[in-house]
C-alpha positions as CSV (number, residue, x, y, z in Angstrom):
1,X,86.5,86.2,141.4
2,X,86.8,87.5,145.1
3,X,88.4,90.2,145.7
4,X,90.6,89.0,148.3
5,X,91.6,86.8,145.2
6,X,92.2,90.1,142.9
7,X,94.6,91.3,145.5
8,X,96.1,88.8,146.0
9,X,96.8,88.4,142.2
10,X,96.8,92.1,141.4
11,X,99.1,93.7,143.9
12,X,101.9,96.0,141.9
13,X,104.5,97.8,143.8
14,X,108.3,97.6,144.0
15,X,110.7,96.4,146.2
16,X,112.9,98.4,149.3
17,X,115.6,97.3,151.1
18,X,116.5,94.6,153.4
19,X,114.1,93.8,156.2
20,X,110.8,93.7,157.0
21,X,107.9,94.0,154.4
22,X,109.0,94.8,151.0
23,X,107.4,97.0,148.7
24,X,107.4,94.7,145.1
25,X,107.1,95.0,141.8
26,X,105.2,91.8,140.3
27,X,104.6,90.5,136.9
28,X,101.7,90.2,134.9
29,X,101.6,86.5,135.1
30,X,103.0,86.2,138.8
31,X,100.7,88.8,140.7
32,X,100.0,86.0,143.6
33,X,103.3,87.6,145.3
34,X,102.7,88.7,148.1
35,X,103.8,92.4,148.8
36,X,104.2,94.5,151.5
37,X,101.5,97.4,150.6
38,X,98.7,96.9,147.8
39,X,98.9,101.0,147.0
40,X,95.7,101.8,144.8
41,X,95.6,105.2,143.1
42,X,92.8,106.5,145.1
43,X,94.3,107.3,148.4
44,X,92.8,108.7,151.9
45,X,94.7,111.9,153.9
46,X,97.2,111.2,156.4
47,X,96.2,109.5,159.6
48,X,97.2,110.5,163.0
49,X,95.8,108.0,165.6
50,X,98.6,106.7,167.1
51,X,100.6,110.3,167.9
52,X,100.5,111.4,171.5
53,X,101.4,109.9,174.8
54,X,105.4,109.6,176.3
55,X,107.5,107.1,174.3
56,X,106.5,103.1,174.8
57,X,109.4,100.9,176.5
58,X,108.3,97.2,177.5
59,X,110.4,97.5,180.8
60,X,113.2,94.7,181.3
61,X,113.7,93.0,184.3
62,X,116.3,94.0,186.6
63,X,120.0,92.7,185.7
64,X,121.8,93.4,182.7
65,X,121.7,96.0,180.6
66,X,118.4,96.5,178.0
67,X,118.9,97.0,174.0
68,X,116.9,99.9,172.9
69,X,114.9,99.2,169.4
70,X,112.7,101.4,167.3
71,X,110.3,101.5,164.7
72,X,109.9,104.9,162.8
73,X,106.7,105.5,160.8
74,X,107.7,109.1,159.8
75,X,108.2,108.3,156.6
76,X,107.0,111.8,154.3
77,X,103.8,110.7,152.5
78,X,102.6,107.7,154.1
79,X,100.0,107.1,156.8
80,X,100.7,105.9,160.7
81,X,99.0,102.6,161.6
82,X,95.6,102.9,163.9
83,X,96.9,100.5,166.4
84,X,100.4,98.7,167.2
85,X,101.3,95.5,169.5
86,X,104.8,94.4,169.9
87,X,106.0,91.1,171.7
88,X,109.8,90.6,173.6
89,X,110.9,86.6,173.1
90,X,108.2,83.9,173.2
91,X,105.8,86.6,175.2
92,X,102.4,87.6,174.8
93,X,101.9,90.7,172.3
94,X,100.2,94.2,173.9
95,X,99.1,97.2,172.7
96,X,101.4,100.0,172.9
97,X,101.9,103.4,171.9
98,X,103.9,105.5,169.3
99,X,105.2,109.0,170.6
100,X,106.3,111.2,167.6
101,X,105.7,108.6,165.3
102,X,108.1,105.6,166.7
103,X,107.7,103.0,169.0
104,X,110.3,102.8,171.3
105,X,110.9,98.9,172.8
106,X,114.0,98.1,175.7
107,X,114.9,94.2,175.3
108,X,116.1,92.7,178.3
109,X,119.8,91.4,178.4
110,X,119.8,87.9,177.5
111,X,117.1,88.4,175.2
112,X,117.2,88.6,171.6
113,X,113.9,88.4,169.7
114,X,110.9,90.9,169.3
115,X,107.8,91.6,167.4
116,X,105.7,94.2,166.1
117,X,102.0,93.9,164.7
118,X,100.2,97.3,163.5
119,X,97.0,97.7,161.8
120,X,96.6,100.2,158.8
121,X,94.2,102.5,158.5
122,X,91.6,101.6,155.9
123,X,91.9,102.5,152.7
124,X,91.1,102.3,149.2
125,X,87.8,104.7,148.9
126,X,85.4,105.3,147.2
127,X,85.6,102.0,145.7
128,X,86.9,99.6,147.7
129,X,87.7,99.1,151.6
130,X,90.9,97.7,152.6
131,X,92.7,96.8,155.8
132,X,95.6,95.9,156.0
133,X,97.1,94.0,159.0
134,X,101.2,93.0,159.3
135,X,103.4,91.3,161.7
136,X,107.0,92.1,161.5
137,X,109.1,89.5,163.5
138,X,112.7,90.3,164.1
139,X,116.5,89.7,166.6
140,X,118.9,92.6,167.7
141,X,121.2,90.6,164.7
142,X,118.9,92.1,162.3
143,X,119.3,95.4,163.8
144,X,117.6,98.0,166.2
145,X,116.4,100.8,164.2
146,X,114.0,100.0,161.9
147,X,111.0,102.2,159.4
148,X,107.8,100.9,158.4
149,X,104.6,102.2,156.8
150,X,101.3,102.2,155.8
151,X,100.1,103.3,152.3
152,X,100.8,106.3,150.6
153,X,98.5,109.3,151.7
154,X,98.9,111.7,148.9
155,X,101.4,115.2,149.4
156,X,100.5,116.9,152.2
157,X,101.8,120.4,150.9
158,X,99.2,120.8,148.0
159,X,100.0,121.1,144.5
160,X,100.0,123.6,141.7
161,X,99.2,123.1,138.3
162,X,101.3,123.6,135.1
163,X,100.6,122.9,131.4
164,X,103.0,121.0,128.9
165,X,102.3,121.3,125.0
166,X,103.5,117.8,123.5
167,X,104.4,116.8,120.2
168,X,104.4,113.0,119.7
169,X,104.4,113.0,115.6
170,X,107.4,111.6,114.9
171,X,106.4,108.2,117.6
172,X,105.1,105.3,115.6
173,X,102.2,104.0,116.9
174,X,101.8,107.3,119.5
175,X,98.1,107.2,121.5
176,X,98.6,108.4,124.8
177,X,100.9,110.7,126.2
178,X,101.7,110.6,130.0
179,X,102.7,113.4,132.2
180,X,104.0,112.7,135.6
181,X,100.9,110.1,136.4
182,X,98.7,111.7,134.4
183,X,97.5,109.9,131.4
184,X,96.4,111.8,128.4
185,X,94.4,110.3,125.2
186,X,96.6,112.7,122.8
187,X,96.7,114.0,119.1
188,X,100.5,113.1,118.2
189,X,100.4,116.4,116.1
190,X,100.3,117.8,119.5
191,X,97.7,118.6,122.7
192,X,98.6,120.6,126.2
193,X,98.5,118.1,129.0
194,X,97.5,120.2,132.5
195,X,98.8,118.5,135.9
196,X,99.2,119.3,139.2
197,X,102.2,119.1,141.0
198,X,103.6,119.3,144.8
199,X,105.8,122.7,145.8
200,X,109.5,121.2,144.9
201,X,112.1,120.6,142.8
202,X,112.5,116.9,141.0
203,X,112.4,115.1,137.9
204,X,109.2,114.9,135.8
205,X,108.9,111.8,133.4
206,X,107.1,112.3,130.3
207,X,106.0,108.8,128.2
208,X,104.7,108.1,124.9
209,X,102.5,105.2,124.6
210,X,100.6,103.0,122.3
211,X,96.9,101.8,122.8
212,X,97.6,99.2,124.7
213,X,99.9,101.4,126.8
214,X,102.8,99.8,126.0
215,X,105.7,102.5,126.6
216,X,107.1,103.6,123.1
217,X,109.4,107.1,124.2
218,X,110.4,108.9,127.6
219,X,112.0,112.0,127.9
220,X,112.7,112.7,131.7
221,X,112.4,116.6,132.6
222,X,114.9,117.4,135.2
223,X,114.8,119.7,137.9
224,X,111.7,120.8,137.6
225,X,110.6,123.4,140.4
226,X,107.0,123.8,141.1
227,X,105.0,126.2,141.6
228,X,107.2,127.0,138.0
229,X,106.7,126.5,134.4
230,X,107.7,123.0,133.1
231,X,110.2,122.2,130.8
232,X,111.3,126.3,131.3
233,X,107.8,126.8,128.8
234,X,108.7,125.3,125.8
235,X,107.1,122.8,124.1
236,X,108.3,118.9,124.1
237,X,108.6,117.8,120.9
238,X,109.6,114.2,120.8
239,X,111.8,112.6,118.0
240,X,112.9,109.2,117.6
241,X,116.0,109.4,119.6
242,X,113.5,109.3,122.7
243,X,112.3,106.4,121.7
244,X,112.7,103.0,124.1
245,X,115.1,100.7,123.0
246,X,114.1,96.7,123.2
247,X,117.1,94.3,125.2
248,X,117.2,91.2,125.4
249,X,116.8,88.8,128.4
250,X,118.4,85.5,129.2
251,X,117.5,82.9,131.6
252,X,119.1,80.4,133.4
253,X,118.3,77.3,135.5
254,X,114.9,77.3,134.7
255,X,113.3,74.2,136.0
256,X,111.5,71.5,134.5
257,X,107.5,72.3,134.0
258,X,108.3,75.7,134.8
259,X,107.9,78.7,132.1
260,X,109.1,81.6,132.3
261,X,106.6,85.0,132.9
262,X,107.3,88.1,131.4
263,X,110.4,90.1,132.7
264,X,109.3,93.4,134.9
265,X,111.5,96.8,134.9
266,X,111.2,99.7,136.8
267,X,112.9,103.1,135.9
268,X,113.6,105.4,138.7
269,X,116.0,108.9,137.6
270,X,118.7,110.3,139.9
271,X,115.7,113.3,140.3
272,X,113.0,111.0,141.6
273,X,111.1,110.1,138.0
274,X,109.6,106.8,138.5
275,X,108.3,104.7,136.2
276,X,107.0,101.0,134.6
277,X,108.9,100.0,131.5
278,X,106.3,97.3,130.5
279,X,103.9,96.5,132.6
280,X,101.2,95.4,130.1
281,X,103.8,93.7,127.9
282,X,103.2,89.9,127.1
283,X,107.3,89.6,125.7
284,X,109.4,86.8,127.6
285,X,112.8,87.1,126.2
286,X,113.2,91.0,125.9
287,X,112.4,94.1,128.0
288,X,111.9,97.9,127.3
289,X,114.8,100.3,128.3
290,X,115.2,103.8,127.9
291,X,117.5,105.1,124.9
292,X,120.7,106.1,125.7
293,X,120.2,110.1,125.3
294,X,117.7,110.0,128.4
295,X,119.6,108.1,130.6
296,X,122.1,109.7,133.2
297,X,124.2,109.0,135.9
298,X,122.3,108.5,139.1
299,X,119.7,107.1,137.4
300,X,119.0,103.4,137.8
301,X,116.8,100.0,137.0
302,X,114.9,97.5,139.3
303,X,114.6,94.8,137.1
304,X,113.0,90.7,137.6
305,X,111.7,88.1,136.3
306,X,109.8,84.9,137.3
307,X,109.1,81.4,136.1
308,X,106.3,79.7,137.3
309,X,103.9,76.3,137.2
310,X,100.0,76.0,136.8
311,X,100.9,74.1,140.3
312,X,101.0,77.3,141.0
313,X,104.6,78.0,142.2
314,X,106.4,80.7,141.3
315,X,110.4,81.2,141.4
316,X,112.3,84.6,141.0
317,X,115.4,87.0,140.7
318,X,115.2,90.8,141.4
319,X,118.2,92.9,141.5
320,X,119.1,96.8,140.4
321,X,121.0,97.6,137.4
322,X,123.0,100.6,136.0
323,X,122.9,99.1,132.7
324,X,120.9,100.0,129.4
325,X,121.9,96.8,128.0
326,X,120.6,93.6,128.3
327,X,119.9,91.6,131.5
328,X,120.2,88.0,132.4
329,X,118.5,85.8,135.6
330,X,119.3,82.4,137.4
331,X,116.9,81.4,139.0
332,X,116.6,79.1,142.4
333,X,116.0,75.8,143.2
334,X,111.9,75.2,142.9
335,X,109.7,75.1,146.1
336,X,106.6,73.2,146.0
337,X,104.4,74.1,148.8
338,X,100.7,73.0,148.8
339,X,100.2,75.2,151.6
340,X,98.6,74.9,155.1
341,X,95.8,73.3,156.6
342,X,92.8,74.7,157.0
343,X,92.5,76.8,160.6
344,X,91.9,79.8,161.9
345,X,95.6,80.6,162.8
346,X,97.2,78.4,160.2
347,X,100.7,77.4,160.3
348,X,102.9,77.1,157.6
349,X,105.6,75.1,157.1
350,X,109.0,76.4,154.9
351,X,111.2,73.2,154.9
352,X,113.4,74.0,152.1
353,X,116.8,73.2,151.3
354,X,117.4,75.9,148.2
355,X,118.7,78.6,150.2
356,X,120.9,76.6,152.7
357,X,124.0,78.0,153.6
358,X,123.2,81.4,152.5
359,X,122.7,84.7,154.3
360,X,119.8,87.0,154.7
361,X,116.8,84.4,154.4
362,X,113.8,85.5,155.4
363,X,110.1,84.1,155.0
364,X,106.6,85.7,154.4
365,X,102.9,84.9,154.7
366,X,100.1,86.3,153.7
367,X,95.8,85.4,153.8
368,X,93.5,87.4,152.8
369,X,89.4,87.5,152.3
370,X,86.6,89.2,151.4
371,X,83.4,89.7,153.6
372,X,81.2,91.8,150.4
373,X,82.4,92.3,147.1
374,X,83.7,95.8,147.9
375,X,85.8,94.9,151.4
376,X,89.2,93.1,151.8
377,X,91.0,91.9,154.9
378,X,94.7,90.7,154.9
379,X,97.2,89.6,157.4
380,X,101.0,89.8,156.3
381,X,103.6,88.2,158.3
382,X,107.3,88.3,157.8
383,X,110.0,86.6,159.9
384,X,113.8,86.6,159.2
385,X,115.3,83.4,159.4
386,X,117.6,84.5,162.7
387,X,113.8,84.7,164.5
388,X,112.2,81.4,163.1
389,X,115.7,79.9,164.0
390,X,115.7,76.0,163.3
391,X,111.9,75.5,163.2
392,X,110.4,74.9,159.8
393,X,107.4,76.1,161.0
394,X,105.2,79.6,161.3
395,X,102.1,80.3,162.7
396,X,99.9,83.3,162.2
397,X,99.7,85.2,166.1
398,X,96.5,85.6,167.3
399,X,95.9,89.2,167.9
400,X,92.1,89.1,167.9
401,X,91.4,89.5,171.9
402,X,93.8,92.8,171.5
403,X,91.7,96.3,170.6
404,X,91.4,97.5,167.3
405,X,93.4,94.2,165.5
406,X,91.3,92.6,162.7
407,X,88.5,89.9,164.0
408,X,88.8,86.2,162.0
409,X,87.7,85.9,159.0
410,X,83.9,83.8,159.6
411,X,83.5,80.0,159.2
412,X,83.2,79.2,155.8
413,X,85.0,82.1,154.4
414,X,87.2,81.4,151.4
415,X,90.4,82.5,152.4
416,X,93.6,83.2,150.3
417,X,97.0,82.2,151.2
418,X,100.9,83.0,149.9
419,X,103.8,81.5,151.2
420,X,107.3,83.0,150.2
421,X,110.9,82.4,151.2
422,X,113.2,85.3,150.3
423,X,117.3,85.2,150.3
424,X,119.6,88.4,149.9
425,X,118.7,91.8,149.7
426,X,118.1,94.9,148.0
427,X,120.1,98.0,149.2
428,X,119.5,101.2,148.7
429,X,122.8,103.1,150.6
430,X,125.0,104.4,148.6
431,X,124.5,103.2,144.5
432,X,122.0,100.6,144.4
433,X,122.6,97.8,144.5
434,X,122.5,93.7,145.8
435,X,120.0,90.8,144.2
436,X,117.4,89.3,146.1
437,X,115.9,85.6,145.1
438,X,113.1,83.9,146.0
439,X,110.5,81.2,146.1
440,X,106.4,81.5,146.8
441,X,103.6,79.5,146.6
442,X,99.8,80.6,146.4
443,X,96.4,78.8,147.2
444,X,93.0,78.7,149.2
445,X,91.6,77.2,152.2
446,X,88.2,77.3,153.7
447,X,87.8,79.1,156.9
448,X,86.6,75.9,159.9
């Protein structure tokens, strides 16, 4: 298999809030979604490219008075993108210029709709080399202040090691033991697990797991302050009130041919734990949840599920829940897309009727391709539905006469597509909360 088809089909993240690229979590069986970042576990240091120069303002013409928009990529612990276009209306996109991390645009009076394109810098060594390309297209109804990202670079304030001695007798089934992200092959009668941690204070998960890493017990350790001991120097000694506890799932309106995958969950603690319930699971009508003694207030779920067809078309629900109990999904009306023609900036077309009526539809593209077994390219695109307006139709930009954007993919070259339509959204003021649904489609063309 390409690559470009491994990422496409292996890309594991979560998802953020409303707008622009969303950072996803995917199923076993529907990895084809497209997501905002593919972050790998090998990661470069932070990259500073862009900084420097006085703040970037596409100037209006006279008359009226402009609408000042911004893109922040400040975010702590992700990397700056190498090179950024943006685009005012129907115009042409040019390079520009981040001062103190954010672009800075001024849209005219009269005007509504604006674009921003930004290359990532390449990532993914020693193993792999990946570059990562997105489009964000957007109207002053979707707002003016926006924050986007590249992949995480790793803490940038060092870290300090601390050792944890963990029991995991009493866990049926008990092989590995994970600290933090650090995965140990452990004795359950006990073994000391070293890791190293940034300066801080937040919350530490620790997991018990079987040999297929399956999660089998969590205890979250709170408030750990590092440099500092963890868990105050005591040992953890797990017992079967840390043990997960299996919910079930229930779905509804599942279309005809369509199966459903495997549900996903994702645990995040009040302290900043993070972590995948059951990502290698195969189950369909149950998920993994923590027992009751290790969840608190504050802390919260991300959990989905999809049902798809060997077409392939995939159909899905995400939302965030407070509950340890068990979880239950409509899904939406099917969407069955057999994807672009071939061309080297293809245009997609998202007639669909499912989400009619309904706010806070936006749409997504993706390609991607391989030029040696070890290098990836990818192009995302997102557009909300106030930008694409009445028009069923998207086509990729052409950025490739601007400096520093990716070249085309060769004739010949077998390129990878997604095409996704996404309605509602996923907020993260306040208490979690909101449910986002959607609808993609995945497939392959040959570059002309």
């Amino acid at each position: 298999m390409l690559l470009a088809e491994i990422l496409l089909l292996d890309c594991h993240s979560y998802s953020s809030s409303k707008g622009g690229f969303r950072l996803k979590l995917a199923s076993v069986q529907a990895l084809a979604r497209l997501s905002f970042l593919c972050l790998t576990a090998v990661v470069l240091p932070a990259f500073t490219g862009c900084g420097g120069g006085g703040t970037s303002v596409i100037t209006p013409p006279s008359g009226g008075n402009p609408t000042t928009v911004t893109f922040r990529f400040d975010t702590p612990g992700y990397t700056q993108p190498t090179v950024i276009a943006a685009s005012i209306g129907d115009g042409p996109y040019t390079v520009q210029a981040l001062s103190s991390a954010k672009l800075t645009l001024s849209i005219p009076s009269g005007q509504t709709k604006f674009s921003v394109a930004f290359l990532c810098p390449t990532h993914g060594a020693p193993y792999l080399s990946l570059n990562d390309e997105y489009i964000d297209q957007e109207t002053l109804s979707d707002g003016t202040s926006f924050t986007r990202y590249c992949y995480a670079s790793g803490s940038s304030g060092g870290t300090t090691g601390a050792t944890l001695h963990v029991d995991s007798s009493a866990i049926p089934g008990a092989s590995f033991v994970t600290l933090g992200h650090n995965s140990y092959l452990a004795s359950p009668s006990g073994t000391d697990i070293d890791a190293g941690f940034s300066p801080g204070t937040y919350d530490i998960p620790v997991t018990v797991e079987d040999s297929h890493q399956n999660t089998l017990a969590v205890r979250i350790l709170r408030h750990q302050t590092f440099p500092g001991t963890l868990n105050g120097g005591a040992s953890l000694v797990f017992t079967t009130a840390d043990q997960t506890v299996s919910q079930s799932v229930t779905y509804n309106d599942i279309p005809s041919g369509f199966s459903a995958a495997n549900p996903y969950i994702q645990y995040t603690s009040a302290g900043g734990a993070s972590l995948s319930l059951n990502w290698l699971d195969d189950r369909t009508t149950s998920l993994v949840k923590l027992p009751d003694a290790s969840f608190q207030n504050g802390d919260y779920y991300l959990v989905g599920a999809e049902a798809y067809t060997t077409t392939p078309s995939y159909i899905g629900v995400e939302k965030y829940s407070t509950s340890n109990g068990s979880e239950s999904f409509t899904f939406p009306p099917p969407w069955l897309y057999t994807g672009p023609s071939a061309a080297k900036l293809p245009t997609f077309n998202f007639a669909y009727s499912g989400f009619a009526g309904l706010p806070d539809v936006a749409y997504q593209t993706f390609l991607v391709w391989s030029t040696t077994p070890n290098t990836s390219y990818d192009i995302s695109m997102y557009a909300t539905a106030n930008y694409r307006g009445q028009s069923a139709s998207m086509t990729i930009p052409d950025l490739t006469g601007l400096p520093g954007f990716l070249p085309s993919a060769a004739s010949g070259t077998k390129i990878a597509w997604t095409a996704e339509i996404l309605q509602g959204h996923l907020s993260m003021a306040g208490s979690p909360n909101g449910t986002l649904q959607y609808v993609y489609n995945v497939g392959n063309y040959v570059q002309p």
